[in-house]
C-alpha positions as CSV (number, residue, x, y, z in Angstrom):
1,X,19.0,7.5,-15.6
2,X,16.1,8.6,-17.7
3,X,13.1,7.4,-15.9
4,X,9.9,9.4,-18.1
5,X,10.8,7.7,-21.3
6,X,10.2,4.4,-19.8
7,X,7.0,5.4,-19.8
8,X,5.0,5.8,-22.8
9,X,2.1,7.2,-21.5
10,X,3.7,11.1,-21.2
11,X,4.2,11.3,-25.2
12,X,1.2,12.2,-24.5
13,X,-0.7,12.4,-21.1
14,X,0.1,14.4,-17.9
15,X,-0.1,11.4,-15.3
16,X,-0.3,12.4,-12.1
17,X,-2.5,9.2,-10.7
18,X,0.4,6.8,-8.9
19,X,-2.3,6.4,-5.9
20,X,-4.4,4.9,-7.7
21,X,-2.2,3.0,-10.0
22,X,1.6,3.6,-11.2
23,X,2.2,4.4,-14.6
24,X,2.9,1.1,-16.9
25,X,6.7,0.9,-17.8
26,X,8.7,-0.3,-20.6
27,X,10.3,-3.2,-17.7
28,X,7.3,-4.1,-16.7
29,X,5.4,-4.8,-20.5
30,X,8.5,-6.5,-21.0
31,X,8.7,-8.8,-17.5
32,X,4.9,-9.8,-18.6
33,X,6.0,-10.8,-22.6
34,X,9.2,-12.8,-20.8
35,X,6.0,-14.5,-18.7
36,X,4.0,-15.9,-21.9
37,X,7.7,-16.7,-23.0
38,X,8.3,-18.9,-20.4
39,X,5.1,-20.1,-20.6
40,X,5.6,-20.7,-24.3
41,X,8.7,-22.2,-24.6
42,X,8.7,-24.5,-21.2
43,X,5.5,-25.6,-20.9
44,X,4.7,-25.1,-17.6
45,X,8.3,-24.6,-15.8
46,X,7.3,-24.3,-12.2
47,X,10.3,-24.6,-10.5
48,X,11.4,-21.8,-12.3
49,X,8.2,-19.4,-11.3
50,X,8.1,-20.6,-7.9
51,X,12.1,-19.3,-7.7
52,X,10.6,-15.9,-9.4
53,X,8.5,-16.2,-6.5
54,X,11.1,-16.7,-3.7
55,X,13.0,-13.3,-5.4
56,X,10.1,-11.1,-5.3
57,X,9.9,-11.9,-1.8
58,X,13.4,-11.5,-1.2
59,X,13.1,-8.0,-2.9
60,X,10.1,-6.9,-0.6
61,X,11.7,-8.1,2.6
62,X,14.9,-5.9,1.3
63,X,12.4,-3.3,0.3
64,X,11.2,-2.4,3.9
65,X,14.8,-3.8,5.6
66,X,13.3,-7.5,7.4
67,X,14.1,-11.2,6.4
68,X,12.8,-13.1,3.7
69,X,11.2,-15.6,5.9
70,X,8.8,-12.8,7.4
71,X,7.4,-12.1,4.1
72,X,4.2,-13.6,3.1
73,X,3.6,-13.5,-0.9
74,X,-0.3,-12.8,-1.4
75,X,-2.3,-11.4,-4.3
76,X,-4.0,-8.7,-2.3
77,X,-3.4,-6.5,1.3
78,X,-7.2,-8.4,1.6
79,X,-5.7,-11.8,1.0
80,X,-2.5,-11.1,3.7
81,X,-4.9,-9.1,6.5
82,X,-7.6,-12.1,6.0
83,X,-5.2,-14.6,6.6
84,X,-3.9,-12.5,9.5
85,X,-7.1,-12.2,11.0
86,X,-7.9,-15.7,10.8
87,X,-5.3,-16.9,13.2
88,X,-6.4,-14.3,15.9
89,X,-8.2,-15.9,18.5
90,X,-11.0,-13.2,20.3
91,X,-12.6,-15.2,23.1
92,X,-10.8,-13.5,25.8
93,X,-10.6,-10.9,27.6
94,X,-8.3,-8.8,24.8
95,X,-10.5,-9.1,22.2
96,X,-10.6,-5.4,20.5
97,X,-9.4,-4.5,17.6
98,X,-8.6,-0.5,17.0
99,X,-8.8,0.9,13.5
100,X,-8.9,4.3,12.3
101,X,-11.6,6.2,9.9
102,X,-8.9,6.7,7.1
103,X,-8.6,2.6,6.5
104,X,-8.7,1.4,3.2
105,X,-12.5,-0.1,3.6
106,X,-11.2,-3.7,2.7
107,X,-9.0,-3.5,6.1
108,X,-11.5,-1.8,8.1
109,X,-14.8,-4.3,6.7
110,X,-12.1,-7.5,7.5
111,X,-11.7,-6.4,11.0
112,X,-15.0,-6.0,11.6
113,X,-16.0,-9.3,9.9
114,X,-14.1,-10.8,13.1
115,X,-17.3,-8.8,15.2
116,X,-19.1,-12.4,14.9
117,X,-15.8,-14.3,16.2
118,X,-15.9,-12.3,19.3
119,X,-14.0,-9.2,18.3
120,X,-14.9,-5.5,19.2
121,X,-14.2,-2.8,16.9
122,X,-13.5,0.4,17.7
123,X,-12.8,3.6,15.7
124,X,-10.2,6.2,16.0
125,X,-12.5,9.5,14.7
126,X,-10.2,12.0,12.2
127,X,-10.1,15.9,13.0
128,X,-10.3,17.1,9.7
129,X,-7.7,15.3,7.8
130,X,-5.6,14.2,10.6
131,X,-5.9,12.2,13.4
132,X,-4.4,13.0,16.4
133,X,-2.3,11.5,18.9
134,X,-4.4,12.2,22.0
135,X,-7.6,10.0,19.7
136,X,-5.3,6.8,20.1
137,X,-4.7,7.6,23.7
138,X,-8.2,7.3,24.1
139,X,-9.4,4.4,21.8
140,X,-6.8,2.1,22.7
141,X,-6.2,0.1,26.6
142,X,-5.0,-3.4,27.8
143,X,-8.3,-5.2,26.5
144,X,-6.5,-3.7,22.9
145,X,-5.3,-7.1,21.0
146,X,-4.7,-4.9,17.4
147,X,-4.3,-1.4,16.3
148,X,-4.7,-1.8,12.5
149,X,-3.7,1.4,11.0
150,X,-2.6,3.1,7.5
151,X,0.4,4.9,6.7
152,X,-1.1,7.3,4.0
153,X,-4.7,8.2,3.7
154,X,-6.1,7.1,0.8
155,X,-8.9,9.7,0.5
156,X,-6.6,12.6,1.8
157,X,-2.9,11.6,2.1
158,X,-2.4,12.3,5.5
159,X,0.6,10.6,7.1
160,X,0.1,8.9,10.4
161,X,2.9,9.1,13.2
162,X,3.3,5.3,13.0
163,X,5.9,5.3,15.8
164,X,4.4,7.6,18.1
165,X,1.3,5.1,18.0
166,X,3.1,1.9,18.0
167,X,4.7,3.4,21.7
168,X,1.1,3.7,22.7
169,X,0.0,0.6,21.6
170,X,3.3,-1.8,23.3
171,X,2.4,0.4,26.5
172,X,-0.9,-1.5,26.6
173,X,0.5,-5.1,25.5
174,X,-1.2,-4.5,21.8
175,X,-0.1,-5.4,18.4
176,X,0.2,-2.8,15.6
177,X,-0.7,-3.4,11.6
178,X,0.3,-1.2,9.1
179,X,-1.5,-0.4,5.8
180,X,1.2,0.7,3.9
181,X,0.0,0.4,0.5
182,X,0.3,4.2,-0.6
183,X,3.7,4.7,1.3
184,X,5.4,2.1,-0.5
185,X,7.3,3.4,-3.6
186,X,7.5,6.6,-2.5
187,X,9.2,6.7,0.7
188,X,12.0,4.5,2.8
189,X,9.9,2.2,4.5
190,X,11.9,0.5,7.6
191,X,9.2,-1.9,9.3
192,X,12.1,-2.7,12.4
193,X,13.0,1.0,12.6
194,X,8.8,2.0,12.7
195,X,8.3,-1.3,14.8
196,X,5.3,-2.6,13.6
197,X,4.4,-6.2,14.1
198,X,2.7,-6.5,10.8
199,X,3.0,-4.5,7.7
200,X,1.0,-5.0,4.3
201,X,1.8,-3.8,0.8
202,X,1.5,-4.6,-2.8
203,X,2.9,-3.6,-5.9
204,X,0.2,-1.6,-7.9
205,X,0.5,1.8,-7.3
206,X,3.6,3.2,-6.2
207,X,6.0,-0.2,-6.8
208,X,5.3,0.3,-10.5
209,X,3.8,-3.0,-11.4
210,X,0.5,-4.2,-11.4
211,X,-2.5,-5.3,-9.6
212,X,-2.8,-9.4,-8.6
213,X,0.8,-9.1,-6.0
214,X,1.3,-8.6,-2.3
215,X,3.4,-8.8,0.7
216,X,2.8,-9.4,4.4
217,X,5.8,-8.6,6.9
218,X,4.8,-10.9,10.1
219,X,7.2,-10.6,13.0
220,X,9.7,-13.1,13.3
221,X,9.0,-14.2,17.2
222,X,5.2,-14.0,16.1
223,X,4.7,-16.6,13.3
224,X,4.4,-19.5,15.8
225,X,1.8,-18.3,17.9
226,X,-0.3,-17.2,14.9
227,X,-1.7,-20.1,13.1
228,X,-4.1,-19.1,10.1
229,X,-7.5,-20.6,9.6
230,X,-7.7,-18.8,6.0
231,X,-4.6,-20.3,4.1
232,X,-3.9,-22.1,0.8
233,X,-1.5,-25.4,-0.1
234,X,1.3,-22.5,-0.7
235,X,1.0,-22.2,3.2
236,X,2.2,-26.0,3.9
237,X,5.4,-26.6,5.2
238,X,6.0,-28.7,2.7
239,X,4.0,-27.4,-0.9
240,X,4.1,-30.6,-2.4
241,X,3.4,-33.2,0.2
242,X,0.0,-33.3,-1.1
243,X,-1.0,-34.3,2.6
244,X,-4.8,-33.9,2.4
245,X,-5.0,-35.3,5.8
246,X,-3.6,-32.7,8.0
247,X,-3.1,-29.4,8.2
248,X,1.3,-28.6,9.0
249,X,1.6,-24.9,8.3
250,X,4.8,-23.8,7.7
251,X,7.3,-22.2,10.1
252,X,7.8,-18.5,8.2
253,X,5.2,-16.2,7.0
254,X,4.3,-18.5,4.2
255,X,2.0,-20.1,6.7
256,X,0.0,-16.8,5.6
257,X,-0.1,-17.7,1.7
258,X,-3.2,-19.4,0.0
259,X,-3.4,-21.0,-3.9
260,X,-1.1,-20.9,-6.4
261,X,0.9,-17.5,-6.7
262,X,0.1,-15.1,-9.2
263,X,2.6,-16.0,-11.7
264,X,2.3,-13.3,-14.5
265,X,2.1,-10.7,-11.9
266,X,5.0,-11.8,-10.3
267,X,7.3,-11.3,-13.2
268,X,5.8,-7.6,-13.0
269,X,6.0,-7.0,-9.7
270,X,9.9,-8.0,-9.6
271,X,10.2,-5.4,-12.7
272,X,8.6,-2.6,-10.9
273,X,10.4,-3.3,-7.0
274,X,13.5,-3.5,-9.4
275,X,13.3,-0.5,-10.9
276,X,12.6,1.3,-7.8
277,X,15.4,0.1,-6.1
278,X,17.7,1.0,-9.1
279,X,16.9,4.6,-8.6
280,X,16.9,4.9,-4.7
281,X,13.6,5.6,-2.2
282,X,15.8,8.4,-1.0
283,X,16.2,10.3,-4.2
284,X,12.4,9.1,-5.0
285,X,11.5,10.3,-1.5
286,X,13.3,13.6,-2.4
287,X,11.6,13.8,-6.2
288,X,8.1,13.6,-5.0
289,X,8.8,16.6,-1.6
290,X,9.8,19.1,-4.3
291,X,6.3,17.9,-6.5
292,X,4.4,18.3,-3.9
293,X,5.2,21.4,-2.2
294,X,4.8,23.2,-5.5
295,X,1.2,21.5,-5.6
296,X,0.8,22.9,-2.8
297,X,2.2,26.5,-3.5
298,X,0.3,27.1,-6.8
299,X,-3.1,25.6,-5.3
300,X,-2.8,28.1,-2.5
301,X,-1.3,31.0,-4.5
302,X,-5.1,30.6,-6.9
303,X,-7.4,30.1,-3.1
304,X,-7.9,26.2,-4.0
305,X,-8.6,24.4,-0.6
306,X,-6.1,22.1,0.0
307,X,-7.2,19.5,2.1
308,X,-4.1,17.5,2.7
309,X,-1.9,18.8,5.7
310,X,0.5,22.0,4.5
311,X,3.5,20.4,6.6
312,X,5.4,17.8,4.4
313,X,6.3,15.7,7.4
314,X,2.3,14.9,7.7
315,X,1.6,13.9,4.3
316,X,2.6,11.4,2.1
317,X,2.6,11.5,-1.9
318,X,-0.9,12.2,-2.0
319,X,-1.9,16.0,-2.4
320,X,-5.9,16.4,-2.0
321,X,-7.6,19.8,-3.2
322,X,-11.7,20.5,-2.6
323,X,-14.2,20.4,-5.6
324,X,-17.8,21.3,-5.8
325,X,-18.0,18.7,-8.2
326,X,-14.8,16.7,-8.5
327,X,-16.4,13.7,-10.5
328,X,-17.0,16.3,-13.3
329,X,-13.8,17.5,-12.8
330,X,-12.0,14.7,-13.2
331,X,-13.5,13.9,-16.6
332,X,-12.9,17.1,-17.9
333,X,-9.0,17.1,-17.2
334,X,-8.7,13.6,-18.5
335,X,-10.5,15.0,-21.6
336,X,-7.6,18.0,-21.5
337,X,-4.8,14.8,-21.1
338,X,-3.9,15.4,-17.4
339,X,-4.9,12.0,-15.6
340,X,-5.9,12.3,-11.7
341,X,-8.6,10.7,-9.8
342,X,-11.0,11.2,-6.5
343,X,-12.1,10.0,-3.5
344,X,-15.2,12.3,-1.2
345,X,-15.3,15.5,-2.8
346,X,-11.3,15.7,-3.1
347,X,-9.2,16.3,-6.2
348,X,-5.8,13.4,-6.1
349,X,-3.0,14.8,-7.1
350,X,0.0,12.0,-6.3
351,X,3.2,12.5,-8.6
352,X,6.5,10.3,-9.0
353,X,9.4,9.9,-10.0
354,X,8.4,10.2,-13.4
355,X,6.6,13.4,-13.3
356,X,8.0,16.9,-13.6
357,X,7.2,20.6,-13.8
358,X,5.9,20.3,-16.9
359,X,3.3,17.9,-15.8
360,X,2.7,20.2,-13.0
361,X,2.1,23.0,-15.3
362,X,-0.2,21.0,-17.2
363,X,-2.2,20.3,-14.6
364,X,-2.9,23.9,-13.1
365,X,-3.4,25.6,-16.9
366,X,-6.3,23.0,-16.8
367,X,-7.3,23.7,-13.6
368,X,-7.4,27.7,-14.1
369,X,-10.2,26.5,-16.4
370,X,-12.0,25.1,-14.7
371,X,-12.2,27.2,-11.9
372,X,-16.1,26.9,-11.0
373,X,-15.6,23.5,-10.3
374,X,-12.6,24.0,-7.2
375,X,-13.7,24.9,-3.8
């Protein structure tokens, strides 16, 4: 299959910028043009976009191996978590919530949000750019009601051993989110196999679509305790009873939906989960390793701090590398056609399955340039 010419943007850019956004594909401009057809032709054909929206959830339940009816459809991780957060009751006696200093800040300013509902937050504190396990040990006990953690640091790609702190957190009774926003894409995903109670994800960086579409995985044997006080008429049992005098949520992870779906984004999102599948998270998974080690290899081989772990089982796609001024930096190599972005003072490198050597190549000619400006 020949992935890079389904994307337009490497006749004549080096993009290597899938964490912040995955590279627009042929599929996808089309799925959006078959949108504003629909639109066009039907009028406003609902029954046929609401069945779009039953198959993307489908495809994201199949995506990270649970049922369809565990799969909340949202437009953001934000939307999903909100919801979740919503339906968590903290007047007891296990009213903390454990998140980590590499969240996403939309997770971690959610969580604390819940502060005025009774919740207490408290922080896991990173050692460099990892966290270890002995920190969770620590932070989390039987008053612990959540442990709301990411899969791949954003700021540094570092890779948390999900299973390792899910053991930690069912010794103490706790429940265990997963961020897994810049794993998705790029990596099998197995929510049972990880066993996470709750997993969010969305389909604008490494799913190959765009922003406005996102999934919540809620736990099967959860969904009836949890009732959402943050929720939309998609989250009815029935959509269109119209019943504005009561509140009947419905009995799968829909109950975690708001307003009306994100239609146009939808028809993308399916495009991009599509063409993900069609070329295997193993071979993806596989693609990406051999990227990134030679990221790694070359940025070592010149004395460029990387930041990002060295061992490949710690790190996701995301390869981080220190600048004195990495704002400047990143202009200058988008000036030079090689597209990356920051976050702190770190240089993100994060490839796919559409990049190659030559992109790599690319990259490191500019950077040999700009030397001054790597730590």
């Amino acid at each position: 299959m020949d992935i890079r010419s389904r994307f337009p943007i490497f006749e004549d850019k080096a993009y290597i910028n899938s964490c912040s956004q995955g590279a627009l594909s042929t599929d996808v401009a089309d799925a959006y043009h078959r949108y504003l057809a629909d639109w066009d032709e039907k009028g406003a054909p609902w029954e046929l976009w609401v069945a779009h929206a039953e198959e993307a959830r489908a495809e994201f339940a199949g995506l990270i191996g649970v049922d369809p009816d565990e799969v909340a459809v949202t437009t953001s991780a934000s939307a999903g978590v909100s919801s979740l957060a919503s339906s968590f009751d903290f007047d007891g006696d296990r009213n903390k919530v454990v998140v980590t200093d590499f969240e996403f800040p939309t997770v971690a300013q959610i969580w604390h949000a819940q502060e005025r509902r009774g919740a207490e937050v408290v922080h896991v504190p990173a050692v460099g750019a990892e966290i270890p396990l002995e920190r969770f040990e620590e932070a989390i006990d039987d008053r612990t009601e959540l442990v709301s953690i990411t899969h791949v640091c954003f700021r540094n790609g570092s890779k948390l051993d999900v299973e390792s702190i899910v053991e930690i957190a069912r010794r103490h009774g706790a429940k265990v989110l997963l961020d897994s926003y810049q794993a998705l894409g790029s990596m099998p995903v197995d929510a049972r196999r990880l066993g996470v109670d709750f997993l969010v994800g969305g389909t604008l960086k490494y799913l190959l679509a765009s922003a406005g579409l996102a999934f919540m995985y809620v736990r099967k044997d959860l969904i009836d305790s949890l009732v959402p006080t943050t929720l939309g008429w998609f989250s009815q049992a029935d959509i269109f009873a119209m019943d504005i005098h009561a509140n009947t949520p419905a009995s799968s992870a829909r109950r975690f939906e708001m307003g009306t779906p994100p239609v146009p984004n939808i028809y993308a999102g399916l495009a991009g989960m599509k063409l993900i599948r069609s070329i295997g998270l193993g071979d993806i998974a596989a693609h990406i390793a051999g990227l990134a080690a030679e990221i790694k290899e070359r940025a070592t081989e010149r004395g460029f701090q990387v930041v990002t772990p060295l061992d490949p089982a710690r790190h996701g796609a995301l390869i981080t590398l220190r600048s004195t001024d990495v704002h400047t930096l990143v202009k200058h190599l988008d000036a030079e056609g090689v597209v990356v972005s920051s976050r702190d003072d770190n240089l993100r490198i994060s490839p796919h399955i559409y990049n190659n050597l030559s992109d790599i190549d690319r990259l490191f000619e500019a950077l040999d340039e700009h030397r001054d400006l790597m730590a």
